[in-house]
N, C-alpha and C positions, 0 to 999 in steps of 0.2 A: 607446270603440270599439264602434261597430257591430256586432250579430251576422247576418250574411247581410240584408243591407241591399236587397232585395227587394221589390217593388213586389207589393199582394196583387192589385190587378188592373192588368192590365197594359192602357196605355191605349193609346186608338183615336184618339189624335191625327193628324194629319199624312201622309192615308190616301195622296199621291203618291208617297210614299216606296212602293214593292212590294220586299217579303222574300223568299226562300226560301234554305234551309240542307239542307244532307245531309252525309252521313258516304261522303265518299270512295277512305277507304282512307288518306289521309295518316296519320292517328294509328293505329296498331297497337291501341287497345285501343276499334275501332269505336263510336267517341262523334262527335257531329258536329264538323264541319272545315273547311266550307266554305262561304264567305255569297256568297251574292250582292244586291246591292242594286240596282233600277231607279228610274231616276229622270225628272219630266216634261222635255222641250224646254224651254231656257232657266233651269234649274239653276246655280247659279255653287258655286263652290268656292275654299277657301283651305287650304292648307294648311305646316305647321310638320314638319322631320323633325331625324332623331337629329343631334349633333355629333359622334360617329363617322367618323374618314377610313373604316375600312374600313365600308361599307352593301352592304344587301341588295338585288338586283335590282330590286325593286320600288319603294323608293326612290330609285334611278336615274331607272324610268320616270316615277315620280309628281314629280318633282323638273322631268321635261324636258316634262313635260304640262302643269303647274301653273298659266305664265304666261299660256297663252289662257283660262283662266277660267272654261270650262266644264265639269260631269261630267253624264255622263248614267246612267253605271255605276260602281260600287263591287264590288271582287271582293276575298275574305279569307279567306288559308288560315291553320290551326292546325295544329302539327305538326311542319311545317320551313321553318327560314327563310330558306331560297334564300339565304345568303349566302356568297361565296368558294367557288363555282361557278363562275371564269368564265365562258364564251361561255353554255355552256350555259344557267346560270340565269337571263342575260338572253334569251336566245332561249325558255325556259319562259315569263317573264312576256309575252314577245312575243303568243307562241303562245296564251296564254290572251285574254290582254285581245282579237287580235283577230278569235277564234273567240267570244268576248260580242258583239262589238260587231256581228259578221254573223248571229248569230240574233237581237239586239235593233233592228238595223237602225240603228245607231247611228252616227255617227262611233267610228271605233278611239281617236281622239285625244281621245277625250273618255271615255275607260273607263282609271281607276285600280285599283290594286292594292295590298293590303298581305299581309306575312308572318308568321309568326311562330312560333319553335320550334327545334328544333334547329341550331345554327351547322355549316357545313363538310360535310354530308352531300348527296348528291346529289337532287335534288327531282323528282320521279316527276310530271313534268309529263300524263303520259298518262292517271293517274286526276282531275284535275280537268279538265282535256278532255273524258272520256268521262262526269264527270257536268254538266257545265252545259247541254246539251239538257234531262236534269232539270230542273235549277234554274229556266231558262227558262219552262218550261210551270208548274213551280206558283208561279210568286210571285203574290201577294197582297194583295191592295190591303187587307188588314185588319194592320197592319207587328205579326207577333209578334214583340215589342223583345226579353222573355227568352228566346225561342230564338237571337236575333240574337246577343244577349251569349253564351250558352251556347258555340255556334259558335267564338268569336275565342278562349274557353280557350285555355290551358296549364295550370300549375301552379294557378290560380288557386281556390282553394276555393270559390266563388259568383263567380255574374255579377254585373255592374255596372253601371247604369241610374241617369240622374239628367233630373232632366227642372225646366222651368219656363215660366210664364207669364205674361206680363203685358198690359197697356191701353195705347194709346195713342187717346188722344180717343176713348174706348170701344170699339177696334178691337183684338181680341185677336192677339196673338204668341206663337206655341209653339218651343219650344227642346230638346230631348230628345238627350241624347246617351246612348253604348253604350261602356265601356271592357274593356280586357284588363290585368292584368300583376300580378306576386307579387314576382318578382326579377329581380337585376339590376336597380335603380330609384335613379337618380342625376337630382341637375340635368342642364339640357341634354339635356335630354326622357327621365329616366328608360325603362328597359324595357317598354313600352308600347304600347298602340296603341287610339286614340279616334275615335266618327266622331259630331260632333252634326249633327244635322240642325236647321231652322228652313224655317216657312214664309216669311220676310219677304223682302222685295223690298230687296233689296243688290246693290248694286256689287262686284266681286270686289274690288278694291282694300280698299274703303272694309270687306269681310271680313276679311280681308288683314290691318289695322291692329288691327281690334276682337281678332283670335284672336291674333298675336302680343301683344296687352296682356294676355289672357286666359292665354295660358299661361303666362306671365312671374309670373303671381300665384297659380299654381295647381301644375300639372304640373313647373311647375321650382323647387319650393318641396317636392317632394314627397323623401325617400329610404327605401329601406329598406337599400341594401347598399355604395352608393357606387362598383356597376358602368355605366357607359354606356352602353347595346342599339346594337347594329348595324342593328336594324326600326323603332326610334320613331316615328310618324306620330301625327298629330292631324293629321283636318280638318273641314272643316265645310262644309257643304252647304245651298243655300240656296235653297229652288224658287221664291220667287217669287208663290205661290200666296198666299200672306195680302194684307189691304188697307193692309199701314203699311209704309212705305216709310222706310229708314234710312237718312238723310241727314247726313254734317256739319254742314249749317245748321242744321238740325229738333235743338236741341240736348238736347230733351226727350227725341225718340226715339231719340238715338245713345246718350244715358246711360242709360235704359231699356233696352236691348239688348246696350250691353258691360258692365253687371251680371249680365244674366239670364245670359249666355255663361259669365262669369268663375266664376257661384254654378255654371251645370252639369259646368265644367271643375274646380273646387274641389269640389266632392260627389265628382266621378272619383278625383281626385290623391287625398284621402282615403280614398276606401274600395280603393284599390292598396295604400296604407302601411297601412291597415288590417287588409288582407289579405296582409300580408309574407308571405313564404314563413315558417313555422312560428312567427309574430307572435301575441304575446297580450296587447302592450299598445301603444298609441296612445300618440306625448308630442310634443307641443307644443314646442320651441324659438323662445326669444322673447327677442330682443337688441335692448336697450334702452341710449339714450346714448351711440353709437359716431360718430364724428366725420361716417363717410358710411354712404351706403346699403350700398356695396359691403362696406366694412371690416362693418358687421352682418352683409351674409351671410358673409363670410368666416368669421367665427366661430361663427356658427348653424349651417353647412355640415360644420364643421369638427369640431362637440362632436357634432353631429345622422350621424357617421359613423364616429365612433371605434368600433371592436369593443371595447375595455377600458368605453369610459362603455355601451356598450349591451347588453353582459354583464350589467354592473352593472343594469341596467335588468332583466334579465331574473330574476336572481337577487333581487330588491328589496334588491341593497343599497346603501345613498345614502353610497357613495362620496366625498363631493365631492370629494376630492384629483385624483380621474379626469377630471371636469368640469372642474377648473381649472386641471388643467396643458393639457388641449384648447383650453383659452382661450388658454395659452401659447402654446402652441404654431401657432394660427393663422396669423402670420406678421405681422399688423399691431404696428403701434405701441402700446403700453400702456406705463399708469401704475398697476400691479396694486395700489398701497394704494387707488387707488379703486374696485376691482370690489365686487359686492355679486352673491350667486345665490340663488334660493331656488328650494325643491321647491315647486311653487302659493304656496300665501301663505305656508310655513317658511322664512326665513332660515337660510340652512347657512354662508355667508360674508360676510362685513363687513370694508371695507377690506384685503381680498385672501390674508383668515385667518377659521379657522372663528370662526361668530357666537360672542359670548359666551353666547348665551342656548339657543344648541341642544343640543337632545338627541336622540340617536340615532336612539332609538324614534318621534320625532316624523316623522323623513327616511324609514327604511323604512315607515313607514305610507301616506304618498303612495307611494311607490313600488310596493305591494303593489298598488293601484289602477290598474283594466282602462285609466284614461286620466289623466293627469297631465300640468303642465307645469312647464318647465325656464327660470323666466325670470333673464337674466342683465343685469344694469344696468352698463357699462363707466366711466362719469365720464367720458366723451371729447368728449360733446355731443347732438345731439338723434335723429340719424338713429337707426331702428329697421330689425328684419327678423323675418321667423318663417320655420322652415323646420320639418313635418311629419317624423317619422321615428317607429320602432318598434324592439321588442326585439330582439335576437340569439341563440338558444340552439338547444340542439342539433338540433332538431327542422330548422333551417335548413341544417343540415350533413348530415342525412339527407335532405332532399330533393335536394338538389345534390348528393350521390354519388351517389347512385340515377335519376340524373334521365333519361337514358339507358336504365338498367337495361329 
């Protein structure tokens, strides 16, 4: 696990993108709260939201914008997250998005919105109204990406920045994404909220495809608490402004660009589980031999969410019995004298009883360790899964009393 996974210079990629951020008043402990992102004419967008029935206003909007393809603005508040406001909350996002889109001279239908923060409180639409004339006038064609990430906080201990680049027939592609999120981080787009940007010339569809492979192997691979956010959004944004254009046929550069996607959504997902709320150690879940893909995540899911197995994680103590009734109890079909688990390379179980050959000392030792993994071998067949999670202890239970406070 990463410590404050920080870029020492923050780069000057991708200057179409224009930033500006202030501190609006949403958060009470006046940190900033509020992004604005401009972007050139002819921009395409994709974007992935929470599986939450109950969502935030803003994924309403960004949901009913989505299918024309275009953005030209990105607006992101921290703080509160407009959700289960009625009328009200969607008439706040209203009011926002099309007071952006009349000082940037924009289509309204082309300026999205994301939230993030408090559930159920009323959202003070009149302080991000009365700062985006701010916003407007300093953005900046120089994109400060950590003040961007700083911005979209909550609980988050550091910003989150992942960035990549690649060639196609010496024609470079840049990829840079910004994340949020501590807690509340489940599959099905954990607690979160992501925005990468790229210069490449895409088709919204053909985005569309690449981001839903992308998060499928990233952001929904990720947990820390096994809650499902009512704000989840990832999207991705694509000006168009580079010279390699991302084609299905061009099979070179479609696989060249939903890796560089998937690595900048995979750097994300990982430094959130990283950054659990009061998390101090990284662990790896890795199921091996399970009949399907599905039946692997069920299991991966399953042991990657237990409070008892992540307790255990926190205390370093190598439990197995905790791991292995989580297997049990997954719900799929087992033949448990065939399981096999080991802490990294220690074998703790063999044919569905602790190994012969283990010793205690040898399990809490991995365990003690800032990053470890939990590989679990079923005998069922060949399909595999990993699923990302972290520790559990108190320090998790004091942020969340206090979260409000």
């Amino acid at each position: 696990m990463t410590d404050h996974p920080i870029p020492q210079n923050q780069p000057r990629m991708l200057p179409e993108f224009r930033f500006a951020t202030t501190a609006c008043g949403i958060k009470a402990n006046g940190r900033p709260d509020l992004l604005l992102v401009a972007m050139e004419p002819g921009t395409v967008v994709a974007g992935v939201f929470t599986q939450n029935q109950v969502v935030a206003a803003p994924v309403v909007l960004c949901r009913q914008r989505l299918p024309q393809g275009l953005g030209r603005a990105l607006i992101v508040n921290s703080g509160n997250a407009n959700v289960a406001n009625g009328p009200q909350g969607m008439q706040a996002a209203l009011e926002i998005t099309r007071l952006a889109a009349k000082l940037l001279q924009i289509p309204e239908e082309t300026v999205f919105m994301a939230s993030t923060g408090v559930i159920g409180e009323h959202f003070p639409t009149e302080r991000p109204l009365e700062a985006l004339p701010h916003l407007v006038r300093t953005l900046s064609d120089q994109p400060p990406w950590l003040t961007a990430a700083e911005a979209i906080m909550t609980t988050d201990a550091y910003p989150k920045i992942a960035m990549e680049q690649f060639q196609v027939r010496g024609q470079p592609v840049h990829v840079l994404g910004i994340a949020k999120g501590a807690g509340m981080i489940h599959p099905n787009m954990a607690t979160m909220l992501s925005f990468v940007f790229t210069d490449a010339v895409v088709a919204a569809d053909v985005l569309q495809h690449h981001l839903h492979q992308a998060v499928a192997r990233s952001f929904n691979r990720a947990v820390v608490d096994g809650d499902t956010s009512t704000n989840d959004t990832v999207m991705v944004f694509a000006s168009g402004k580079g010279k390699v254009a991302i084609d299905p046929a061009d099979e070179s550069a479609s696989n060249a660009f939903g890796a560089a996607l998937e690595s900048v959504c995979g750097q994300l997902a990982r430094a959130i589980v990283a950054d659990g709320e009061g998390a101090s150690k990284f662990v790896t879940i890795e199921v091996t031999g399970a009949a399907t893909p599905d039946q692997a995540r069920i299991v991966a899911l399953t042991v990657a969410k237990s409070p008892l197995v992540k307790t255990a994680f926190a205390g370093s103590d190598p439990n197995w019995g905790r791991i292995l009734a989580a297997v049990g109890y997954s719900g799929i079909p087992l033949q448990v004298e065939r399981i096999a688990i080991f802490l990294d390379q220690v074998p703790i179980v063999s044919g569905g009883v602790r190994d012969p050959d283990y010793q205690e000392e040898q399990g809490a030792a991995v365990m003690a360790r800032k990053e470890f993994t939990v590989r679990i071998h079923l005998g069922m067949g060949q399909a595999s899964e990993t699923i990302w999670t972290c520790d559990l202890n108190h320090a998790y239970i004091t942020i969340n009393a206090d979260y409000r406070s």
